[in-house]
C-alpha positions as CSV (number, residue, x, y, z in Angstrom):
1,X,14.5,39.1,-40.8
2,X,11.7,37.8,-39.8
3,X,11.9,34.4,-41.2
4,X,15.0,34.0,-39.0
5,X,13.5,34.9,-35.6
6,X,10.6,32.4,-36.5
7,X,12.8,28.9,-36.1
8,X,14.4,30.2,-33.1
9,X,10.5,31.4,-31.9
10,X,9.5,27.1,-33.0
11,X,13.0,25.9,-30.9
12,X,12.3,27.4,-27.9
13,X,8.8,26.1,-27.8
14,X,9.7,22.9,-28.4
15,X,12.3,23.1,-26.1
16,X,9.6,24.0,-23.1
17,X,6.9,21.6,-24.5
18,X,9.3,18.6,-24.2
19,X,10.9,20.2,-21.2
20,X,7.4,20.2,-19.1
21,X,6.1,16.0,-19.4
22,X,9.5,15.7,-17.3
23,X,9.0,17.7,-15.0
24,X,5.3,16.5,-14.1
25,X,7.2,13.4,-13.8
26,X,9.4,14.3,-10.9
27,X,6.3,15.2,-8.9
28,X,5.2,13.0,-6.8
29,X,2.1,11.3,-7.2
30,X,-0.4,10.7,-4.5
31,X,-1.8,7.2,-4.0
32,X,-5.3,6.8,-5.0
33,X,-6.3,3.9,-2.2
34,X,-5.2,6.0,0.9
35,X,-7.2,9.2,1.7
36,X,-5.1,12.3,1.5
37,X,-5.1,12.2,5.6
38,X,-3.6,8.8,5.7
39,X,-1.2,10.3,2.7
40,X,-0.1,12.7,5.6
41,X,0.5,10.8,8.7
42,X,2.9,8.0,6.0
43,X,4.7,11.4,5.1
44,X,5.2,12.1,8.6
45,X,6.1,9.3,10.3
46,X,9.5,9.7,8.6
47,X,10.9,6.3,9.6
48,X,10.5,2.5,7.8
49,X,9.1,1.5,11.3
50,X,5.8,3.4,12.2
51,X,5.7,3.7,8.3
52,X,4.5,-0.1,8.3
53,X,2.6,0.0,11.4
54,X,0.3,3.2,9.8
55,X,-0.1,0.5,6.3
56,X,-1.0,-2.8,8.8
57,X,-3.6,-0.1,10.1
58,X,-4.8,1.1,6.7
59,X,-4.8,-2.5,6.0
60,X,-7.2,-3.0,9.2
61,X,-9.4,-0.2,8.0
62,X,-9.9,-1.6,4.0
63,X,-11.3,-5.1,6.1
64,X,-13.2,-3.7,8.7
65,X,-14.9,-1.7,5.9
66,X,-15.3,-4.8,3.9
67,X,-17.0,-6.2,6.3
68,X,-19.4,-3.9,7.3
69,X,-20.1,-3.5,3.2
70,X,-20.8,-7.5,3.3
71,X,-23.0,-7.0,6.4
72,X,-25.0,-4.6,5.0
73,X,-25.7,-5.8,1.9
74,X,-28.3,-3.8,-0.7
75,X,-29.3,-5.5,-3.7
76,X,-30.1,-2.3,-5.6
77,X,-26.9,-0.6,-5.0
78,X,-25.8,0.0,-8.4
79,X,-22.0,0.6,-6.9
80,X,-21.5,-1.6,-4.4
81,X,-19.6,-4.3,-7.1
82,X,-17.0,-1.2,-7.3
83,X,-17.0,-0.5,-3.7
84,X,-16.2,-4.2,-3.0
85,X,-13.6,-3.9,-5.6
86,X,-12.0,-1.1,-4.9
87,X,-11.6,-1.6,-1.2
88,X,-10.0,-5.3,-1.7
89,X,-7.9,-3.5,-4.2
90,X,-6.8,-1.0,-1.6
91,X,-6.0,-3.7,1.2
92,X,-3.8,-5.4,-1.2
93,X,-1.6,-2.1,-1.7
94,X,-1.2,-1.4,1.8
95,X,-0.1,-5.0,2.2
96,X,2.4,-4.6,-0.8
97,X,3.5,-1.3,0.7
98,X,4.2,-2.2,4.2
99,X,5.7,-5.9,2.3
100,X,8.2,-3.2,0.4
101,X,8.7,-0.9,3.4
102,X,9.9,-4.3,5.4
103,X,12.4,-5.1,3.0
104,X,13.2,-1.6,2.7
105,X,14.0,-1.4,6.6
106,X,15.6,-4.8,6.8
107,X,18.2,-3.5,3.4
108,X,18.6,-0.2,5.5
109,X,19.2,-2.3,8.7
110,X,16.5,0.3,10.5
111,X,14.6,-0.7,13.6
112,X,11.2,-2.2,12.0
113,X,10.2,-4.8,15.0
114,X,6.9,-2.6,15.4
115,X,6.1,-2.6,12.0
116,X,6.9,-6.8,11.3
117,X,4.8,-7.1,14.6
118,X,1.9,-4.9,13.2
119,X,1.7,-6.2,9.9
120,X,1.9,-10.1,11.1
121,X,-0.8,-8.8,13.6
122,X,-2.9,-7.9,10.2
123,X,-2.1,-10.6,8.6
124,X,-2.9,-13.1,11.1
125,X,-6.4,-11.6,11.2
126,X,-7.2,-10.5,7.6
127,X,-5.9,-14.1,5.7
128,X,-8.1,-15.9,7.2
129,X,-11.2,-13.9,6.8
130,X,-10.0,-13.2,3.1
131,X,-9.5,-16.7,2.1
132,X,-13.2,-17.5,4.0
133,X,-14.9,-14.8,1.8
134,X,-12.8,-16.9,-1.4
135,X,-15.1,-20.1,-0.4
136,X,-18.2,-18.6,0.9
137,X,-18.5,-15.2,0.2
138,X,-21.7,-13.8,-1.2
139,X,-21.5,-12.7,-4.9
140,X,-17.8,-14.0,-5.4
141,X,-17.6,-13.7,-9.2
142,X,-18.2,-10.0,-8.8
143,X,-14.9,-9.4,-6.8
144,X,-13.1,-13.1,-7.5
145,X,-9.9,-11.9,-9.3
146,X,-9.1,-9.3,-6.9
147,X,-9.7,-11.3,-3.8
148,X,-7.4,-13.8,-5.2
149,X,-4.4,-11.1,-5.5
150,X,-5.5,-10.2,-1.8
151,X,-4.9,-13.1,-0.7
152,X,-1.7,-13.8,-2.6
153,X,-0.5,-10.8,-1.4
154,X,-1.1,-11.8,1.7
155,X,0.7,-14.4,1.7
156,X,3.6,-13.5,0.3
157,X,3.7,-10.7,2.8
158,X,4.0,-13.4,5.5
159,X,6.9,-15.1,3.8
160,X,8.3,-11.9,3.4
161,X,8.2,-11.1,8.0
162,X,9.2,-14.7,8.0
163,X,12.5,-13.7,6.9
164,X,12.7,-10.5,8.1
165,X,12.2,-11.8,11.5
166,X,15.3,-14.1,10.7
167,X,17.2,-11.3,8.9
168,X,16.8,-8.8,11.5
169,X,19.4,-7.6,13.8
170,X,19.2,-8.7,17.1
171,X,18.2,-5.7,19.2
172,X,21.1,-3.9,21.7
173,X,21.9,-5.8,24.8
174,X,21.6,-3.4,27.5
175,X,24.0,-4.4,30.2
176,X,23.9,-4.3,33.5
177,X,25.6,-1.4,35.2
178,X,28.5,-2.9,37.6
């Protein structure tokens, strides 16, 4: 009797084992570049709109911090290679994210003019400064690769507003009351 209660004991904990990697899956994962208050406010802005206009922010934040990690510059920082790294790495997500979240809204047919005008804001600011830091930026080799998918990323996110601001529906006509 016992040898018969032991297969059914092995196939019901197989059953769970193989049961639980799936349903880690299904959770959703947080993503490691935004902080887990910036995590919140994209979960609550609900809509494709202010949804892009919180990334072309986050975007803002990953340069300004860039900067001031360039301006204040410490030769014995052991970390700062990672720092550099790690917050290019994060500007280009936001810019991929808000890219997605454009196309997204424009597939959807939602109201994203905030959000194009935003992230072209950004962009307009950010490209420039990126592809400055490709040519003269101090200790280039140590963030090269990344910088390059920054700014690649960049610039396909402009592409990608230039069409949206083609594709995008016209916005309602108010009329005039008679």
């Amino acid at each position: 009797m016992r040898a018969t209660t032991t297969p059914g004991i092995l196939l019901l904990l197989a059953a769970v084992l193989s049961a639980a990697p799936a349903a880690r899956t299904t959770v959703p994962q947080k993503k490691e570049y935004l902080s887990e208050a910036e995590a919140d406010k994209i979960r609550d802005a609900g809509m494709t709109g202010p949804r892009i206009v919180l990334y072309a922010a986050f975007a803002g934040d990953r340069v300004k911090k860039l900067q001031y990690e360039f301006a204040h510059m410490d030769a014995a920082d052991q970390k700062r290679t990672d720092r550099l790294n790690n917050l290019i790495n994060a500007y280009t997500c936001c810019i991929d994210d808000a890219a997605d979240l454009v196309d997204l809204g424009i597939e959807k047919q939602e109201d994203i003019r905030d959000g194009v005008k935003a992230l072209q804001a950004q962009i307009k600011g950010a490209l420039p400064y990126l592809q400055d830091l490709a040519i003269k930026g101090p200790e280039r080799e140590t963030y090269k690769d990344n910088l390059e998918d920054a700014i690649e990323a960049t610039q396909d996110a402009a592409k990608d507003l230039d069409k949206a601001t083609k594709e995008m529906a016209p916005p309602p006509v108010r009329r005039k009351p008679t």
